[in-house]
Each structure stands twice: as structure tokens, then as C-alpha cells.
C-alpha positions in Angstrom: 103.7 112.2 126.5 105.3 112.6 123.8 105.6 111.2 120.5 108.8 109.3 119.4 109.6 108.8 116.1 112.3 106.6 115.8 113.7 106.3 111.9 115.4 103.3 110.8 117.8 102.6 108.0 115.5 100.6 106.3 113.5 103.6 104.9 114.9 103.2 101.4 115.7 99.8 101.2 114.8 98.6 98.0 111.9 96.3 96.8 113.2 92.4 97.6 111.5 90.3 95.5 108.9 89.9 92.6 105.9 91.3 94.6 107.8 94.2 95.2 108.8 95.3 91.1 105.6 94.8 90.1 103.5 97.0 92.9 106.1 99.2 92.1 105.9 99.3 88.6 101.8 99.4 89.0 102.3 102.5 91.7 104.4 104.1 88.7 101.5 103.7 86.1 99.1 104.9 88.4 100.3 108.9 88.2 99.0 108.7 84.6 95.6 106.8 85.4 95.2 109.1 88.2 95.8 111.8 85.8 93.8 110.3 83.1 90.6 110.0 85.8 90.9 113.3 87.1 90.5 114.7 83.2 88.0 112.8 82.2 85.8 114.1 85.2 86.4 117.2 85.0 85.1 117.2 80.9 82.8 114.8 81.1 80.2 116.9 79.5 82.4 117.2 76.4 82.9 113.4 76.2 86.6 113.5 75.2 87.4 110.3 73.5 90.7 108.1 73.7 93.3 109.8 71.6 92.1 113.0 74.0 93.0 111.3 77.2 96.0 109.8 75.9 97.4 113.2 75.1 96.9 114.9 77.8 99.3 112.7 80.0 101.5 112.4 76.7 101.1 109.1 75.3 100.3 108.3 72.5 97.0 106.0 71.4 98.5 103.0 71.8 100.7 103.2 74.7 98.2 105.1 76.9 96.3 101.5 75.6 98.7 99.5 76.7 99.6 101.6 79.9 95.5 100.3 81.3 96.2 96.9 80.0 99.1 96.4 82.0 98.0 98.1 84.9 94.4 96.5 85.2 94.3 94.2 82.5 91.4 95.9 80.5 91.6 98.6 77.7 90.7 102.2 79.1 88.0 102.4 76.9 86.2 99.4 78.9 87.6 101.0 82.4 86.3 103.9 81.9 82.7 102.4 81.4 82.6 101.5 84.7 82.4 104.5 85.9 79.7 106.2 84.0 76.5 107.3 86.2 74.5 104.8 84.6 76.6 102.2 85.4 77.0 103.3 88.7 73.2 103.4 89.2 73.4 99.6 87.7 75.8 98.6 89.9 73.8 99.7 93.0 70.7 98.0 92.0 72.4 94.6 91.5 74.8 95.0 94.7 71.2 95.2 96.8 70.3 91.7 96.5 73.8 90.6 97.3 74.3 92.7 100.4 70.9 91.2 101.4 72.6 87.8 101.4 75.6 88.8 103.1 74.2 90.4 106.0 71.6 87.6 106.7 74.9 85.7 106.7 75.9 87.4 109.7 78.9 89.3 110.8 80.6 86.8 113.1 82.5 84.8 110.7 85.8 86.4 109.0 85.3 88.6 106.1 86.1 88.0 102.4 88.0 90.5 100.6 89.5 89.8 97.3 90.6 86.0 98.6 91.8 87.7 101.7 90.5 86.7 105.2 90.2 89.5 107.8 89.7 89.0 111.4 88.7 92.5 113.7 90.0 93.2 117.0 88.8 96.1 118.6 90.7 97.8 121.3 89.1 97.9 124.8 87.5 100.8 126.4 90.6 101.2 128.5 92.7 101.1 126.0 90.6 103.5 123.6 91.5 106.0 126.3 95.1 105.5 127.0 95.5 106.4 123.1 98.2 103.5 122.5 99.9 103.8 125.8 102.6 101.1 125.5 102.0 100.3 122.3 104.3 99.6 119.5 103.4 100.7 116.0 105.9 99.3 113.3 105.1 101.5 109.8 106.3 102.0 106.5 105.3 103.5 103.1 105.0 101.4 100.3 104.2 101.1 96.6 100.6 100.2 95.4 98.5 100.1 92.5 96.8 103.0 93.9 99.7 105.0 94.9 102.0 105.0 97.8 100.2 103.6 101.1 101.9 104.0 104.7 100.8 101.1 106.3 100.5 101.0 110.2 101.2 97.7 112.4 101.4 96.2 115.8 101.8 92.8 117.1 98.0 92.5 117.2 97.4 93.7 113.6 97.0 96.1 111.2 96.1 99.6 112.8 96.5 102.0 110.5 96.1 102.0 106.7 95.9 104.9 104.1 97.3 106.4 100.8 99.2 109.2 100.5 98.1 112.4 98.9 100.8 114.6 96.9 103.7 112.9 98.7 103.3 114.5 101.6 104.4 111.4 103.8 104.4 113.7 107.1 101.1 114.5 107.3 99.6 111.3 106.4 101.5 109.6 109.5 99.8 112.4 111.7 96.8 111.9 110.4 96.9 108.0 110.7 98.4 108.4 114.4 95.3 110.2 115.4 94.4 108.3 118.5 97.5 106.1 119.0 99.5 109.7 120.1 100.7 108.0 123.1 101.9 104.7 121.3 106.0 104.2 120.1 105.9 104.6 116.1 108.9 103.2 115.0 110.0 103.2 110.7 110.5 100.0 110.1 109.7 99.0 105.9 111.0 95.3 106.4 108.2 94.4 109.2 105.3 96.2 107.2 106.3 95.3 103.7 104.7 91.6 103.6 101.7 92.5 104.9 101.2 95.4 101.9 102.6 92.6 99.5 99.8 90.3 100.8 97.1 93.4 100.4 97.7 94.5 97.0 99.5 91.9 95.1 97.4 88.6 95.7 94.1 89.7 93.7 94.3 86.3 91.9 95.7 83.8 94.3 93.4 81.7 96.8 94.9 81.7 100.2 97.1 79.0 101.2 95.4 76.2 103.2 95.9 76.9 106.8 96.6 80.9 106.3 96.0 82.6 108.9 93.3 85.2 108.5 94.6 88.9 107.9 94.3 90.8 111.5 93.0 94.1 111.9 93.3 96.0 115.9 90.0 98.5 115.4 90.2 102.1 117.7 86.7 103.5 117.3 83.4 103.6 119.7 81.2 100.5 119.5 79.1 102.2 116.6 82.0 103.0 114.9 83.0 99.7 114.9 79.9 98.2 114.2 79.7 100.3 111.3 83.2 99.3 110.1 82.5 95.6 110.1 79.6 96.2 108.0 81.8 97.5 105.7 83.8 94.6 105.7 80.4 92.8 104.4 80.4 94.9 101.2 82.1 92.4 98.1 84.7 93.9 95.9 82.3 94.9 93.0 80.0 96.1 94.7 78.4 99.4 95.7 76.4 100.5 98.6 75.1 103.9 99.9 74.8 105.4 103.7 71.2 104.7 103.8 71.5 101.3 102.7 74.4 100.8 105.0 72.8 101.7 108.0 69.3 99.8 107.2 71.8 96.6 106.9 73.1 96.9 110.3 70.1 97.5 111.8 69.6 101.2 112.4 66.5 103.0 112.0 65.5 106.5 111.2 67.9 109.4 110.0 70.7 107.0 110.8 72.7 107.8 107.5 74.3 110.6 108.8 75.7 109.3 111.6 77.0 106.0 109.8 78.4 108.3 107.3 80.8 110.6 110.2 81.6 106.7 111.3 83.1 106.1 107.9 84.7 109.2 107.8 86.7 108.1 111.1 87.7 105.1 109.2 91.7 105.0 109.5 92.5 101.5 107.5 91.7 102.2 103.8 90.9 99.7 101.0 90.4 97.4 103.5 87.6 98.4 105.5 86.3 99.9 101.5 84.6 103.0 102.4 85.6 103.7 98.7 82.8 101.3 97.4 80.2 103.6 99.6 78.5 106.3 96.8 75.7 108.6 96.8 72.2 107.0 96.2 72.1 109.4 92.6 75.0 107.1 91.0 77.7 109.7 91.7 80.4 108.6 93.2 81.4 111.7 95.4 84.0 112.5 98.1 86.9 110.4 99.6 89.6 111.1 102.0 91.9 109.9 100.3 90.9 111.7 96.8 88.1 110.9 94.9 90.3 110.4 91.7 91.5 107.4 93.7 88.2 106.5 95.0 87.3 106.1 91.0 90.4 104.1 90.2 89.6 102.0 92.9 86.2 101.2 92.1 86.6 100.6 88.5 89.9 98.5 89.5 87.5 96.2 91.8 84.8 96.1 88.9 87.1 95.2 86.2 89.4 92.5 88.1 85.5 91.1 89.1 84.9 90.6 85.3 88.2 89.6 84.2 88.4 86.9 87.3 84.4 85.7 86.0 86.0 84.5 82.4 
């Protein structure tokens, strides 16, 4: 069958509220991190310091200062501290004991992310076959702190998730769609909009008594899903690897590797946070969705952990 596309009008409607300005404006700033990030990795060795960064996305000292302060809340200086090696190593040593705890916890109950409950579905083995036969999948793209996101949904949850790389909106929705090629996608930024506003722009704010958890409809193989549940175990702030992942849900032997091609078949990013998976050296390494983003992200989750702690 095959696959319809039907645009709306509501493609370029513009942000309606509060929510909306701000992970707009944040999106906006995040071209310069991004740029920022990706220079400082690739001169690490010659330790560039602030007024080096700051003019090489053309700001001067001071507003490339007050560009990270009003897109994280720290100074860059203190951002970018986060993501040294030895920190990284740090951060893996004191995540271990905290993972511990979680996964005694169990898996059954909802996951925590960021004061965000999520619930998994995962789709039936029928289902997984029929590829999103008679399915409706509502998306849209959408401002974040990270960059613009398309964001997939049906009336059973969040399907799809991911950021998208050099504006190339066309082939992120292929990409996202793998596996649902037999579903309806429909454009539709009204329906998907509040549930990217409640993603990304709630850090701070405890859910509402009585809120509903956030819903997510899984399409992978049982391991697969296994695997992506674990990940949903993993606390903002902290850091795992593939080894340690797989000795926490159970798995024995040369298991990393075969956790690892689960994560890489992850399709909702940020939250299922294969971003906060790194090598057991300290480096942080690959992402699908660019590992410049991958560092924003982590040292986004570690500084919002710090600020939120005062």
C-alpha cells in the first residue's frame, strides 16, 4: 500500500501561546550552542578559552555569556565542564549506584523523566507485522531547545520522536515512518504541538495532581522493548554504558552488542534517552541524531540537575 501524506494548513501556523515563544526562542539559540559544541570538540587539544568560542559564532564575550544563561541557565564556562572526559568518567561512577536502586525498583511502575510520567504500550505481534495497517499517525515539527523535533502521534500515544538534522524535514519523516509504512500520516501541528510543549517546556513544573501519565505506543521485538524500558530507568543526569545496560536488565555474556543495535532502533528520542548511554572510556561518542546534540543534551540534563538541587 501506499503511503499517504496528507498536508494540512496548519503547517505554518504560528506558536499560540507562552510555551510556544520561548521553545522557539530556545530552538533559535541553539544553532550557536550547537555551533559553539561542535568547535570546542573539534580543538579540544588546544583548549580554546571563552572569548575563542564566542568569536567563532560572532558574539562577543558577553553576549555569547548571556546567550548559555538564557538558554540553560548556567554560564558556558560551567556547561562546558560537564562535558570534559573526567567528568564524564565521574558521572558514570556516581550514576552506578543509582541505577542499582532503580532497577531493584522494578520496571513495572511508570517512569520518571524530568517530572514527566511515561506509560509504554507496545504494539502486538500482529500488529508489528501489519506495519501500522489502519493506523492514524497525526505529526508535526516543532521548536525545541535542541532544535526542531517532528513529533509522531496516534490516539494510543506517542510513536515516533526525533530531531531533525540540517532541516531536512523529508527525510526525518521517512526515517521515523520506518515500520508504520502502511499507517495514514496526516500534518497536523495543532494535535502534536501540546504534547512537544509538555516534553520540552515543563523541566521545572511537578505534574498536576491527577495527570495523566505521558503515553508512548512501542514497535520493536520483545528485546527491543525490553531494552527501551530500561532506558526509561536511566535519571536525567545520569550516565550509563551498553555493558552496564544490559547487566541491569538481566543479560549475560557479550550481550552489549546486541543491546546496543536495540538502541540504535530506538525511534522516540529524548525520551527513551539513548543520548545519556556513552562509552565505558568517558567519551561520549555517536548519536543518530548528531553527537553535537547528544553533548548539548547531556550537559543540558546535568546542569538543570544542579540548578534544580539549589
Amino acid at each position: 500500500m501506499t503511503l499517504e501524506l496528507t498536508m494540512t494548513t496548519r503547517e505554518n501556523a504560528a506558536p499560540s501561546n507562552i510555551a510556544s515563544d520561548i521553545l522557539l526562542a530556545q530552538s533559535r539559540d541553539y544553532d550557536r550552542i550547537a555551533q559553539a559544541l561542535e568547535y570546542v570538540a573539534q580543538h579540544t587539544s588546544e583548549q580554546p578559552d571563552l572569548a575563542d568560542i564566542a568569536s567563532e559564532v560572532g558574539l562577543s564575550e558577553y553576549h555569547f555569556q548571556r546567550l548559555f544563561s538564557r538558554w540553560v541557565g548556567i554560564s558556558p564556562k560551567k556547561f562546558l565542564q560537564y562535558l570534559t572526559l573526567s567528568r564524564a568518567k565521574q558521572s558514570l561512577s556516581d550514576s552506578a549506584s543509582v541505577l542499582d536502586a532503580t532497577f531493584d525498583a522494578g520496571l513495572s511502575s511508570p517512569s520518571r523523566l524530568h517530572d514527566l510520567f511515561v506509560r509504554c504500550e507496545a504494539v502486538t505481534p500482529g500488529e508489528y507485522k501489519r506495519r501500522g495497517q489502519d493506523l492514524t499517525i497525526q505529526y508535526g515539527f516543532h521548536p525545541t531547545p535542541f532544535g526542531e523535533c517532528l513529533l509522531m502521534l496516534t490516539e494510543r500515544g506517542i510513536c515516533g520522536l526525533s530531531f531533525v538534522i540540517e532541516g531536512d524535514r523529508e527525510s526525518a519523516l521517512a526515517h521515523q515512518l520506518t515500520g508504520w509504512e502502511q499507517a495514514q500520516a496526516v500534518s497536523d501541528q495543532d494535535a502534536t504541538r501540546g504534547a512537544v510543549e509538555r516534553i520540552f517546556a515543563s523541566h521545572n513544573e511537578s505534574p498536576t495532581p491527577g495527570t495523566s501519565p505521558l503515553r508512548l505506543l512501542l514497535r520493536g521485538t520483545p528485546f527491543q522493548v525490553k531494552v527501551w524500558e530500561a532506558l526509561l530507568r536511566v535519571p536525567a543526569g545520569s550516565l550509563t554504558t551498553y555493558e552496564s545496560l544490559a547487566r541491569l536488565s538481566g543479560y549475560r555474556g557479550n550481550a552489549a552488542r546486541a543491546v546496543g543495535q536495540a538502541v540504535s532502533h530506538n525511534l522516540i528520542a529524548y525520551l527513551i534517552p539513548c543520548h545519556r548511554i556513552i562509552r565505558k572510556t568517558g567519551v561520549i561518542g555517536n548519536y543518530r541524531w548528531d553527537p553535537t546534540r547528544k553533548r548539548a543534551l547531556i550537559g543540558w540534563e546535568a546542569a538543570r540537575g544542579e540548578i534544580g538541587a539549589v
